[in-house]
C-alpha positions in Angstrom: 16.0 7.8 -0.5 12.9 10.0 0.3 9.6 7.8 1.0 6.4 8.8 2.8 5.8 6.8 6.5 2.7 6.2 7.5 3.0 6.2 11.6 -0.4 5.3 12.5 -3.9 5.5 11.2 -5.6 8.8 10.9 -2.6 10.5 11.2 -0.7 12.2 8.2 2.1 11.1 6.5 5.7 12.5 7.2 8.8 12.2 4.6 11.7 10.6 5.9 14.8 9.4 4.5 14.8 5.6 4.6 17.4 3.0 3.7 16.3 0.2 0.9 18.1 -2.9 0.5 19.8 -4.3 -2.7 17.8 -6.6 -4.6 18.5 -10.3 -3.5 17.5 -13.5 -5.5 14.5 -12.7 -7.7 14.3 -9.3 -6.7 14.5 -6.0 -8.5 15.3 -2.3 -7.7 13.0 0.1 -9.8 13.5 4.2 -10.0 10.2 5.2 -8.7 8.5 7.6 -11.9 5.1 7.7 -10.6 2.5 6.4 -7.8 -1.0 7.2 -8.1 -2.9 8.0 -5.1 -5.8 5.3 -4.5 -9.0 4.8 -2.4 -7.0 1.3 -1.5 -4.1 3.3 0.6 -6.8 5.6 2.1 -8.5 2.9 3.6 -5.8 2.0 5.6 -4.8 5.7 6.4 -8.4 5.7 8.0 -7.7 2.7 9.6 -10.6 0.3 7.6 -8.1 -2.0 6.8 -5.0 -2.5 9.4 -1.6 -2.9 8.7 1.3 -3.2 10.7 2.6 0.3 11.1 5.3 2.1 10.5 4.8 1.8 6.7 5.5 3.4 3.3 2.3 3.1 1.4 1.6 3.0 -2.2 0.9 0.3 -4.6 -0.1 2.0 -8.0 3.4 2.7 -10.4 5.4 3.0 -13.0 9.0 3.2 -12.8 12.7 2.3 -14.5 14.9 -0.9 -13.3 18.2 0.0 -11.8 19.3 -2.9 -11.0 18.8 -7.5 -10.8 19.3 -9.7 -8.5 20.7 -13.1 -9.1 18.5 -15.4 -11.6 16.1 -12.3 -12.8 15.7 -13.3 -16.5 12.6 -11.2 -17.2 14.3 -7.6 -16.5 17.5 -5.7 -17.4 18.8 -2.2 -16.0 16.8 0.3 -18.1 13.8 -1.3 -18.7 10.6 0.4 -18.2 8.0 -1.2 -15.9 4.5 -0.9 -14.4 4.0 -2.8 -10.6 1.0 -4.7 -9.6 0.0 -5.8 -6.2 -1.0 -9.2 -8.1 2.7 -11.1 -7.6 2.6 -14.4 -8.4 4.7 -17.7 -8.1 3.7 -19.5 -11.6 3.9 -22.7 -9.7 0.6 -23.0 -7.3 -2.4 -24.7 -8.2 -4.0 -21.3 -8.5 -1.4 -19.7 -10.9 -1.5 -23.1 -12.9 -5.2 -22.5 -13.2 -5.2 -19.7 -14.9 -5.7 -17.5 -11.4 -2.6 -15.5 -11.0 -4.0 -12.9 -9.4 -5.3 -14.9 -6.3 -2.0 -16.5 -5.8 -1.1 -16.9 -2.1 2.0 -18.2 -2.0 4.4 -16.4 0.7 7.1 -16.8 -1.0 6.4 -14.1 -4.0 3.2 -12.3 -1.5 4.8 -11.7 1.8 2.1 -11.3 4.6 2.1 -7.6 6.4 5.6 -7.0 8.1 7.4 -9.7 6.7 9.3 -8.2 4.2 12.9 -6.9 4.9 13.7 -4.8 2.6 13.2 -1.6 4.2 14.7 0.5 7.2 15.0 3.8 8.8 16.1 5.5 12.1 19.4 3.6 12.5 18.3 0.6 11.0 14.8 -0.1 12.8 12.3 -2.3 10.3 10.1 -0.3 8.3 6.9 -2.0 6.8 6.7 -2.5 3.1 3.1 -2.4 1.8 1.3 -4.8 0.0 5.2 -5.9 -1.4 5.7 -2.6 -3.1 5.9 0.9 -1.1 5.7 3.2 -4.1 5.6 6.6 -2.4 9.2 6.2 -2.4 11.7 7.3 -4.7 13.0 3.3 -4.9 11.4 0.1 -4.7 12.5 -3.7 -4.5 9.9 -5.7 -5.6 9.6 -9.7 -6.5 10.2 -9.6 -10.4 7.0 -11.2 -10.3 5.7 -7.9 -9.1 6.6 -6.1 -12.2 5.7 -5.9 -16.2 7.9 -4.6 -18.6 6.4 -2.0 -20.9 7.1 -0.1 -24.4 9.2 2.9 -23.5 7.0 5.5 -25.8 4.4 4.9 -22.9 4.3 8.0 -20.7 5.4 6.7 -16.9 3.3 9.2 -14.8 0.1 7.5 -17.2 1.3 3.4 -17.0 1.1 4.1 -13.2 -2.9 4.5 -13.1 -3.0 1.1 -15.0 -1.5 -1.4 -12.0 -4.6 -0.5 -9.9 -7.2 1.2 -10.9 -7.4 1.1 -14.7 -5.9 -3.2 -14.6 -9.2 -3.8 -11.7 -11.8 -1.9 -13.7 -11.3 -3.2 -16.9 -10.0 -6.9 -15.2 -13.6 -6.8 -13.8 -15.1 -6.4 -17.1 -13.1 -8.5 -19.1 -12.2 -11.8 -16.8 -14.3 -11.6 -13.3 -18.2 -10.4 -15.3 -17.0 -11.2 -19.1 -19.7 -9.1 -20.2 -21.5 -9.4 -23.2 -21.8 -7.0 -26.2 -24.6 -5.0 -25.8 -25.6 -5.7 -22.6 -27.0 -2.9 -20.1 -24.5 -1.7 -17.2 -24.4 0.1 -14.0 -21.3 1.2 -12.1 -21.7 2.7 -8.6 -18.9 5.1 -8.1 -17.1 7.1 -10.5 -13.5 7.8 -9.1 -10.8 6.1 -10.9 -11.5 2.4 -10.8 -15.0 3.0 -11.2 -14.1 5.4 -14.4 -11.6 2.4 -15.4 -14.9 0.3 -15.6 -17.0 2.6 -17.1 -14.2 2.8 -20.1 -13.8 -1.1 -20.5 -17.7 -1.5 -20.5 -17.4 0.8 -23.4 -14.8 -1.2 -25.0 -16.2 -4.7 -24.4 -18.9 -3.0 -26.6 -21.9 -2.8 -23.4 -25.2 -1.3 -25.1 -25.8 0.8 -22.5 -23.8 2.0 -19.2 -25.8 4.2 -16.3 -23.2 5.6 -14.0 -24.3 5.9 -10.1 -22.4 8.5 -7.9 -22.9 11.8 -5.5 -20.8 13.7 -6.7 -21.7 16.2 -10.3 -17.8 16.8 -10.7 -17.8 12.5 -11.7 -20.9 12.5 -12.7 -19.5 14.7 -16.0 -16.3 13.4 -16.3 -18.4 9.7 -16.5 -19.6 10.5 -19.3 -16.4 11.3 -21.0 -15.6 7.8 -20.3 -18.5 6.1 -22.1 -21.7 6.1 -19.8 -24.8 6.9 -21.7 -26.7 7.9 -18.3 -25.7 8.9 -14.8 -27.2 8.9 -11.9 -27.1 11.4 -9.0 -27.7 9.1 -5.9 -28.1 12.2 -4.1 -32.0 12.4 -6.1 -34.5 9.6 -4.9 -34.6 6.3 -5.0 -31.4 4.6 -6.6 -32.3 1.0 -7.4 -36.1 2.3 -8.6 -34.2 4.9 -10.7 -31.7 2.1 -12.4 -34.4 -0.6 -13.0 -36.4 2.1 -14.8 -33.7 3.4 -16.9 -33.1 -0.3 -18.0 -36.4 -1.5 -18.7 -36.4 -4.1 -15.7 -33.1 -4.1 -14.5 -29.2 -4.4 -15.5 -27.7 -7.2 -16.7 -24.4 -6.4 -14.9 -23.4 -4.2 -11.9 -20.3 -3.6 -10.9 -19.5 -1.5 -7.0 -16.6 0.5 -7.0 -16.6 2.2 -3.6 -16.7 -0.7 -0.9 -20.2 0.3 1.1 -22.5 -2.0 2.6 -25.5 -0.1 1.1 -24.0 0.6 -2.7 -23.4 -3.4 -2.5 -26.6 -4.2 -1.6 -28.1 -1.8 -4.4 -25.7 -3.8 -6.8 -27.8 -6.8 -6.5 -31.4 -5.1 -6.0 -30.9 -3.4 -9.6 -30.5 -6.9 -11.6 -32.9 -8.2 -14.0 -33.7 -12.2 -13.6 -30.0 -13.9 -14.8 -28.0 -10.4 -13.6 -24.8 -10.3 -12.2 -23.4 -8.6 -9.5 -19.4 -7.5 -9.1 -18.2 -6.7 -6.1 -15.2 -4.7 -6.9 -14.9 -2.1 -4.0 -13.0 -2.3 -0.3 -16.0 -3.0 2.0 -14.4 -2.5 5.5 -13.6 -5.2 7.5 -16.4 -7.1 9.8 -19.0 -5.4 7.7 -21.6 -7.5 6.5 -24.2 -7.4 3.4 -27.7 -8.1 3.5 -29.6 -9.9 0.8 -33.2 -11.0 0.6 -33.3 -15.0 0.3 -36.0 -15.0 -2.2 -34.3 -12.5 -4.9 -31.6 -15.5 -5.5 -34.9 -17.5 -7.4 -34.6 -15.3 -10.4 -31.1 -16.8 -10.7 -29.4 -13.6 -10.1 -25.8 -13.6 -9.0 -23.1 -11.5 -6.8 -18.9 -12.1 -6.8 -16.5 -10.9 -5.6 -13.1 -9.2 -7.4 -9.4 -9.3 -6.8 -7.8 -6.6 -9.0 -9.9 -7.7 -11.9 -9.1 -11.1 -12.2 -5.9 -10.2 -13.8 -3.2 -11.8 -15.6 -1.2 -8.4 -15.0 1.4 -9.1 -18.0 -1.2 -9.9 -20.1 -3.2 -7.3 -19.5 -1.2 -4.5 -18.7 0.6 -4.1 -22.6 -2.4 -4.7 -24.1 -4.2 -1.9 -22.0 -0.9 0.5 -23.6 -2.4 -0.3 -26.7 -5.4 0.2 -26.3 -4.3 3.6 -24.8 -2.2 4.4 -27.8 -5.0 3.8 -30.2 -7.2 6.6 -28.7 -9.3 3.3 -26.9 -8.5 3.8 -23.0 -8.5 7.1 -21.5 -6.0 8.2 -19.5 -5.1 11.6 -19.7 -8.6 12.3 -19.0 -8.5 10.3 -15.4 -5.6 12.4 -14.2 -6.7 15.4 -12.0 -3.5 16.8 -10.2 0.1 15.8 -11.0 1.7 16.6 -7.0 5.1 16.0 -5.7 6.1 13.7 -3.0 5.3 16.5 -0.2 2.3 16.7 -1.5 0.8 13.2 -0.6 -1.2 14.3 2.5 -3.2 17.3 0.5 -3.9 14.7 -1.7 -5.3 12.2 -0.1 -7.7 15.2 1.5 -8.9 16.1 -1.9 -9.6 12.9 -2.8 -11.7 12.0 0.5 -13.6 15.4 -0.1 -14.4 14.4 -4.0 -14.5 16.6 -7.2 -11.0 15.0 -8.1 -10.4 11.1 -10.4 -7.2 10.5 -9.7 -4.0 12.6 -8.2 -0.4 11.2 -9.6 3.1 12.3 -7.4 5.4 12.5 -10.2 8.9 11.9 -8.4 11.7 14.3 -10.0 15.1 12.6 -10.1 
């Protein structure tokens, strides 16, 4: 099959033919349809995040099951499927909690290069990312890694739902739970932070004030659902957002993983506010908070891909798609081929685009 190889960071991706393995115990092979291209995979493309290299990237798809493994009840050959990073074991004291999407166990969430299930060049080990590799024309994934979804659900759409669209609107629903009516600001507006925007909406926030630099997500925000944006580029942010809300939000939510947008998360709250931490900050960075501001009971938390419970979630989002609810269609900026994958990761670092999709042709 055809994938994309990452060979180091800050380099661009070639596309190689690489050898996948059959699906052991557990495991399934899925047709690639669709990978979107996510802010997540350019940070380790930039080297923010490290990972053992070389490695097919890619974590946010839709795709077709070709074949089981031994003892996979959940899937047949045929069935239609969106992947998620969040694989679980249903058996740790996190999953029995209710916390699926910070399970740990290696056994279903393999830590960076222990996978085997891809090679290349005569049969040298080729990283799998984050369990999935999706910018490749196959993947064999835990079945844990997968969802099974109603065929009338366009493919090259389901795939912007097992990142971007499942942390944004997990984030709302399950990590925040906001309340109806509440006031909301979301810094960033690229696909996650458009996913937010959208379930904000949905979970019926009174008001929603989007923060970003760039006009080009600025406008397509409000298509979403924000009632006010924000161009950070114009004054003073925090002073800006506190106005707008008469005192402060009652929820934040940081979509773009900056030491300074986090920090202006928390500084915007009213008394009782809560701050979600929802973006990639890179590693060894550290936040700064004043002491004091914690008196006035205001909060921060992190997120981990919204808190999901992925096969809850993910149908439910279809619906909610189907009904005319979640926005989609409107999300999708560029629909690229494979060869394409190192344009667009360029257009998204330079901005003016939400989300690029590789459709695969088979």
């Amino acid at each position: 099959m055809r994938a994309a190889v990452l060979h180091a960071p800050k380099t661009p991706m070639t596309i190689e033919d690489v050898a996948i393995e059959k699906p052991k115990r557990r495991e399934v092979l899925v047709r690639t349809a669709a990978a979107g291209l996510c802010h997540s995979d350019l940070h380790f493309i930039e080297g923010s995040y490290p990972t053992p290299v070389p490695v097919v990237l890619g974590h946010e798809s839709a795709g077709i099951v070709e074949a089981v493994g031994e003892d996979v009840s959940y899937l047949k050959p045929g069935d239609h499927v969106i992947s998620c990073l969040s694989v679980f074991c249903g058996h740790c004291e996190f999953c029995l909690t209710g916390h699926l999407s910070i399970c740990q166990t290696p056994e279903v969430k393999m830590l960076p290069g222990k996978a085997r299930r891809l090679t290349w060049k005569g049969g040298q080990h080729l990283n799998q990312f984050l369990n999935l590799s999706s910018f490749a024309e196959q993947m064999v994934v835990h079945e844990n890694a997968l969802v099974k979804v109603r065929e009338d659900m366009p493919l090259d759409l389901a795939a912007l739902i097992g990142c971007s669209v499942i942390t944004g609107y997990g984030a709302v629903a399950h990590t925040a739970r906001i309340e109806p009516g509440s006031t909301v600001a979301v810094f960033g507006a690229g696909g996650i932070g458009l996913a937010t925007i959208n379930a904000a909406a949905i979970a019926g926030a009174g008001r929603i004030i989007a923060v970003d630099l760039d006009p080009f997500k600025l406008n397509l925000a409000k298509a979403f659902g924000a009632t006010d944006v924000i161009d950070a580029n114009e004054g003073d942010t925090v002073k800006r957002l506190v106005d707008l809300s008469n005192g402060g939000v009652h929820y934040s939510f940081e979509c773009i993983g900056l030491k300074s947008t986090a920090e202006q998360s928390f500084s915007c709250l009213r008394s009782g506010g809560t701050s979600t931490l929802i973006g990639m900050i890179p590693v060894g960075t550290k936040i700064e908070l004043h002491g004091v501001d914690f008196l006035r009971e205001r909060k921060i938390q992190g997120c981990m891909m919204g808190s999901n419970r992925f096969r809850i979630d993910m149908p439910r989002l279809i619906d909610f798609y189907l009904q005319g609810r979640l926005k989609l269609d409107e999300m999708v900026s560029a629909r690229i081929q494979l060869e394409q994958i190192n344009e667009g990761f360029a257009a998204l670092k330079q901005g003016g685009v939400a989300r690029s999709v590789i459709v695969f042709d088979h």
